[in-house]
C-alpha positions in Angstrom: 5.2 24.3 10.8 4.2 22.3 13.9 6.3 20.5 16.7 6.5 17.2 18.0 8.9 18.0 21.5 8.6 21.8 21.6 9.6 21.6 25.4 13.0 21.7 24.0 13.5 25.2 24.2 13.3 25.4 27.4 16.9 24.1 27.3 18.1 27.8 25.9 19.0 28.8 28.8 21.4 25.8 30.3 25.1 26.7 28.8 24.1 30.2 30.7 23.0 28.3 34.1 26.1 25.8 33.7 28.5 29.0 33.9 26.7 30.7 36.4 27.1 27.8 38.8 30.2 25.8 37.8 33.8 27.7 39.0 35.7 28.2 35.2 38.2 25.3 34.8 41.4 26.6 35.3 44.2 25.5 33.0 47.9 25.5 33.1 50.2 26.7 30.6 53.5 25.9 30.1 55.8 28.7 30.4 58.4 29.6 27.3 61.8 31.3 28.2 62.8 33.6 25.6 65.8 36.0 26.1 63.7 39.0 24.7 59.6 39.8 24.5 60.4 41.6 21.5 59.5 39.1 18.4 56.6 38.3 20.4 55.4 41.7 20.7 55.6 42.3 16.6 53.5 39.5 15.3 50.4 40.2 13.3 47.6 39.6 15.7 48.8 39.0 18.9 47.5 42.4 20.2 44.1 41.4 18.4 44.4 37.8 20.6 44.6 39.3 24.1 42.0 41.6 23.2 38.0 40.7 25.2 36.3 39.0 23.0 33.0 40.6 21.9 29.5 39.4 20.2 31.1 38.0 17.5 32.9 35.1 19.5 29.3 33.9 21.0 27.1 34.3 17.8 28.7 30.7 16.1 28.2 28.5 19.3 24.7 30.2 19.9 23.5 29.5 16.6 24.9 25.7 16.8 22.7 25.4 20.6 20.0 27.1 19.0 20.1 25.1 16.0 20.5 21.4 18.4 17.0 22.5 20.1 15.5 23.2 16.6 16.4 19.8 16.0 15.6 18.4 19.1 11.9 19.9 19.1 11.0 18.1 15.8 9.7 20.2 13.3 7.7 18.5 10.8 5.0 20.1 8.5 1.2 18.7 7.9 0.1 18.1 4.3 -3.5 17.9 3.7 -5.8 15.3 5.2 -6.4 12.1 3.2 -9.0 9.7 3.6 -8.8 5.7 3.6 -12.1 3.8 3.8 -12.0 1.0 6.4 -11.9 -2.3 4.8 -15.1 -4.4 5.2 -14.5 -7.3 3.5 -11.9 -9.8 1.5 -13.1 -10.5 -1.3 -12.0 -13.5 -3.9 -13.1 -13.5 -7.2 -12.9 -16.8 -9.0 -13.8 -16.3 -12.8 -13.9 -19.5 -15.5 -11.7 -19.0 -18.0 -12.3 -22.3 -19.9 -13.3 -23.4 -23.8 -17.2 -22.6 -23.3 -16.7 -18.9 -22.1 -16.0 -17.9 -25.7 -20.1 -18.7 -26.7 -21.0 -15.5 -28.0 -24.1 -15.8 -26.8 -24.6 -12.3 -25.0 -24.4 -8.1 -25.7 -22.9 -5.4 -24.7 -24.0 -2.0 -25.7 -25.9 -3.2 -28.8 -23.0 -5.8 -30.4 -22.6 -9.7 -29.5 -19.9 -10.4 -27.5 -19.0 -13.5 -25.7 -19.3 -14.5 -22.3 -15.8 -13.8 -20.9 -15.9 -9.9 -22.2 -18.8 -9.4 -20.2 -17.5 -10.7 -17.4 -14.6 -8.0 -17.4 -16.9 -5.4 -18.1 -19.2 -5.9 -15.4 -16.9 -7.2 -12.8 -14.3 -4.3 -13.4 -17.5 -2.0 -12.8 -18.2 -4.3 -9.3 -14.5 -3.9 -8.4 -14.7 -0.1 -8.9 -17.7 0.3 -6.7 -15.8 -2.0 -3.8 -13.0 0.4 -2.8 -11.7 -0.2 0.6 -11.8 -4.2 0.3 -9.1 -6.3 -0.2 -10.0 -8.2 -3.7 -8.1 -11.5 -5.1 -8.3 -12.9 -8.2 -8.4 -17.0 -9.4 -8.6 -18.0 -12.8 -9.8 -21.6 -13.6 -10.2 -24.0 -16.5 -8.9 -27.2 -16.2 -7.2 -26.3 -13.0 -7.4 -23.1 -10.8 -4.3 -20.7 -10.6 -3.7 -17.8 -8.4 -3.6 -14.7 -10.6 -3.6 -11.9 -7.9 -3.7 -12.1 -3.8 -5.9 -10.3 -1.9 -5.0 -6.6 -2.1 -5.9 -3.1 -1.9 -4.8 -2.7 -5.4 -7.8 -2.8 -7.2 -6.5 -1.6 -10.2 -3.7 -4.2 -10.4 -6.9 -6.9 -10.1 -9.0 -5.3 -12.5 -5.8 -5.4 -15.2 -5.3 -9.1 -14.5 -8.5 -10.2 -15.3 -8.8 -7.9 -18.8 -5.3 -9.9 -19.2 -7.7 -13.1 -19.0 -7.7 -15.2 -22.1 -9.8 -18.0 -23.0 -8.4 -21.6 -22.8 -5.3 -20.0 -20.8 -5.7 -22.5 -17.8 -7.1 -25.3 -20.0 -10.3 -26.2 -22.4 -12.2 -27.8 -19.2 -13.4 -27.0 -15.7 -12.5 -27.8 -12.3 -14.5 -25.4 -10.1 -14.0 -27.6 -6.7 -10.1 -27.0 -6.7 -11.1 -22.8 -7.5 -13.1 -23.4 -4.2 -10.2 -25.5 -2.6 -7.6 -22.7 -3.6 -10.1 -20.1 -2.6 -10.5 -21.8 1.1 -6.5 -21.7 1.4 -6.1 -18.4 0.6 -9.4 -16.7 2.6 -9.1 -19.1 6.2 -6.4 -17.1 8.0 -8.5 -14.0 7.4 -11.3 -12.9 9.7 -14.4 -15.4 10.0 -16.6 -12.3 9.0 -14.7 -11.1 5.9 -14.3 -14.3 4.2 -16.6 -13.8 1.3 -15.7 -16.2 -2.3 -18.1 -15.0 -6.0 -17.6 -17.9 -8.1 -18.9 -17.5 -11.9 -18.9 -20.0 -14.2 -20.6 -21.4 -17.4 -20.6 -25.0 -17.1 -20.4 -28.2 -14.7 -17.4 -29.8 -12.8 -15.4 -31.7 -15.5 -12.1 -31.6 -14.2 -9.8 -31.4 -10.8 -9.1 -33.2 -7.9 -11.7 -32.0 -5.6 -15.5 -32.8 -6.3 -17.6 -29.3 -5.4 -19.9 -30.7 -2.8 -17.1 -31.6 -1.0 -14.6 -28.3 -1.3 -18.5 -26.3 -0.4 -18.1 -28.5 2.8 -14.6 -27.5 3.4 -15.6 -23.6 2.8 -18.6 -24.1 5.3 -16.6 -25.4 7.9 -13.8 -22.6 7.6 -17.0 -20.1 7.6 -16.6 -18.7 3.9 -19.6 -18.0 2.4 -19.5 -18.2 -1.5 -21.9 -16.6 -3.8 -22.5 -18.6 -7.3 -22.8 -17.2 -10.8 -24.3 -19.5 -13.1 -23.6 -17.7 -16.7 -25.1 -18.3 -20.1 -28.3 -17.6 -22.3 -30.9 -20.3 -22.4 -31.7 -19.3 -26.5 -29.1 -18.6 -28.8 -30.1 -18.6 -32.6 -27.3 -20.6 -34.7 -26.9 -21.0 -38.5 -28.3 -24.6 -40.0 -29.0 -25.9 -43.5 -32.4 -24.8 -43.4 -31.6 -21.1 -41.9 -31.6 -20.6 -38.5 -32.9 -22.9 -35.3 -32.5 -22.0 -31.6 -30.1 -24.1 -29.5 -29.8 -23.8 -25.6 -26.2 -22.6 -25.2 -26.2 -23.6 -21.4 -27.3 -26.9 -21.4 -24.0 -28.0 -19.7 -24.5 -25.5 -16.9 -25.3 -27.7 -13.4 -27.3 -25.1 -11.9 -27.9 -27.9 -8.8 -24.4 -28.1 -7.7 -24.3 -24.3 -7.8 -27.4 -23.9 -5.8 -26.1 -26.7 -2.9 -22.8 -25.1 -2.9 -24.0 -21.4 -2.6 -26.9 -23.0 0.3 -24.2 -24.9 2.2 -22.2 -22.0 2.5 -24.5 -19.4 3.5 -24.5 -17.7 0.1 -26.8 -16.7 -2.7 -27.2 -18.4 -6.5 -28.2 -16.1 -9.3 -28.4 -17.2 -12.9 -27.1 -14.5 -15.4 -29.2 -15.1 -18.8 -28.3 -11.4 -20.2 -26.0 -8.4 -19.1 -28.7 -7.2 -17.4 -28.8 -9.8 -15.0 -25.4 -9.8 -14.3 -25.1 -6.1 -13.6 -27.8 -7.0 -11.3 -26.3 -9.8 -9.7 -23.2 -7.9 -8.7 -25.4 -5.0 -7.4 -27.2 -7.3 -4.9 -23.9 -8.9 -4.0 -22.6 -5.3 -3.6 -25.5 -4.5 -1.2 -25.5 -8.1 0.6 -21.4 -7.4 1.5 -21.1 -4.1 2.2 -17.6 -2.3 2.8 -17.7 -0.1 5.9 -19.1 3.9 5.1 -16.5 5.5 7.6 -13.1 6.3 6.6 -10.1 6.7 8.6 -8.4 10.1 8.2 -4.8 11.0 8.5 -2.3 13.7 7.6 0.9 13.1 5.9 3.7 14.4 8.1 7.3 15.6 6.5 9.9 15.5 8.9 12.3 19.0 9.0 14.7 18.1 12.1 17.7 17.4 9.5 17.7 21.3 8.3 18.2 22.5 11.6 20.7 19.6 12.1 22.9 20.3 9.3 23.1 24.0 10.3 24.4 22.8 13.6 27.1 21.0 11.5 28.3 23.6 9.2 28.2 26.2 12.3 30.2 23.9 14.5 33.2 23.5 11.9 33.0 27.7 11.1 33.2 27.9 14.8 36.6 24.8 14.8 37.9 26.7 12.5 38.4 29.8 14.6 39.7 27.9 17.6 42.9 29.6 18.3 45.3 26.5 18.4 44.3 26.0 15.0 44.9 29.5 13.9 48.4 29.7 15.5 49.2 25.9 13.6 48.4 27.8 10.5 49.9 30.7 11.0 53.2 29.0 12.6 53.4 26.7 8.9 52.9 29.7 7.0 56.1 31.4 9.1 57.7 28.1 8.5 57.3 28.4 4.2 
């Protein structure tokens, strides 16, 4: 047990100073003519009431002042210390969600999946490894939604995007309004923690904002977006005559994605392969990095009200004995 105001205390000794140096308040009584002493004389407890009082009638108000300056001190007990990393950056994820990201054109621990699985599977591995930043989450297709703010939660990210279906924001995709939402969410935030990944599969087909032009925005609002160009450039498909080899990303406009990640003062990376991605998100990981010293506090409960409610209960024991009270009781119990 520790104390926030143990200075208190020192205030034991005041009700003892006060009636060393303050003259006893002298009070009047009425007087009460009685022809004869005698009825007074035999009730129960009168003898008891004249009588000095003893330890007993100062152990209830000592407890209540010494119960007050518990209070007063602030008790409080320290838990454990806990650790929370500093944040470094705020990070918005903006992940294409539209009719092309179900190309099964990549694997995942030996069996074909396609393109939007391994996006969860590598980027909830990337948001594992970025605790202590604030991550945010857009969806996009034929428009771009908000799915999740920036937040600490990362877990509450990481369930939003393995919530993610294909098609769910439209067939198409409109990658200048993800950067345009991106921009209106990240340019209140600190110039150096403004930091947009963009992944998608394809080329701008939809939306109201061309790319080039939402990259300038971003560049003049100072966030920096990296670009994820995703898709294998050989993919074997079933003909009349067996098999032939089609290139699955042949709608991906890698040249829009390099000028928006240059204008910006980002990096493009073309993921061919899970390999590459994990890659990819490893470099990002080491190009942003969150800060390496956490702050450290201890949890404080607060124990001021135990003492307080002693004080309480002591202070109506100690009512309760007041002798007008007693006499009231007494005097209605005569009265029966």
């Amino acid at each position: 047990m520790e104390w926030h105001w143990p200075w208190a205390f020192l205030l034991l000794p005041l009700p003892w100073i006060v009636r060393g140096f303050m003259p006893p308040a002298r009070v009047q009584q009425a007087a009460l003519k009685v022809p004869s002493l005698l009825p007074w004389q035999q009730t129960p407890g009168a003898a008891s009431h004249n009588r000095q009082p003893g330890w007993q009638h100062w152990l209830l108000p000592l407890l209540t002042w010494v119960a007050l300056l518990t209070a007063l001190a602030r008790p409080y007990h320290s838990g454990e210390v806990v650790q929370v990393p500093a944040s470094g950056r705020d990070l918005m994820l903006a992940v294409d969600i539209s009719g092309s990201m179900q190309i099964e054109d990549m694997q995942w621990q030996q069996r074909p999946v396609n393109r939007l699985q391994l996006v969860k599977e590598v980027v909830n591995d990337f948001i594992d490894q970025r605790q202590g930043d604030r991550l945010g989450l857009v969806l996009f297709g034929s428009g771009a939604y908000l799915q999740a703010p920036l937040t600490f939660d990362s877990h509450t990210v990481q369930q939003f995007l393995n919530e993610a279906q294909i098609g769910l924001a439209g067939k198409e995709t409109a990658i200048g309004d993800a950067i345009g939402l991106t921009i209106k969410r990240l340019k209140a935030n600190p110039e150096s923690s403004r930091v947009m990944i963009l992944l998608t599969d394809g080329a701008n087909t939809a939306g109201e904002v061309e790319p080039l032009k939402a990259a300038e925005l971003a560049a003049h609002y100072q966030v920096k977006i990296y670009t994820v160009g995703l898709g294998a450039d050989v993919m074997e498909v079933p003909s009349f005559f067996g098999t032939r080899r089609v290139n699955p990303s042949r709608d991906l406009d890698e040249q829009s994605l390099q000028q928006i990640a240059d204008s910006t003062g980002g990096h493009f990376f073309r993921a061919r392969n899970s390999q590459e991605l994990q890659q990819i998100y490893q470099l990002i990981d080491e190009l942003e990095p969150t800060e390496q010293d956490p702050q450290k506090y201890r949890p404080q409960q607060n124990l001021y009200h135990w003492p307080l409610l002693l004080a309480f209960i002591a202070s109506l024991l100690l009512a309760l004995q007041q002798p007008p009270l007693g006499h009231w009781w007494r005097g209605s119990k005569g009265g029966q």
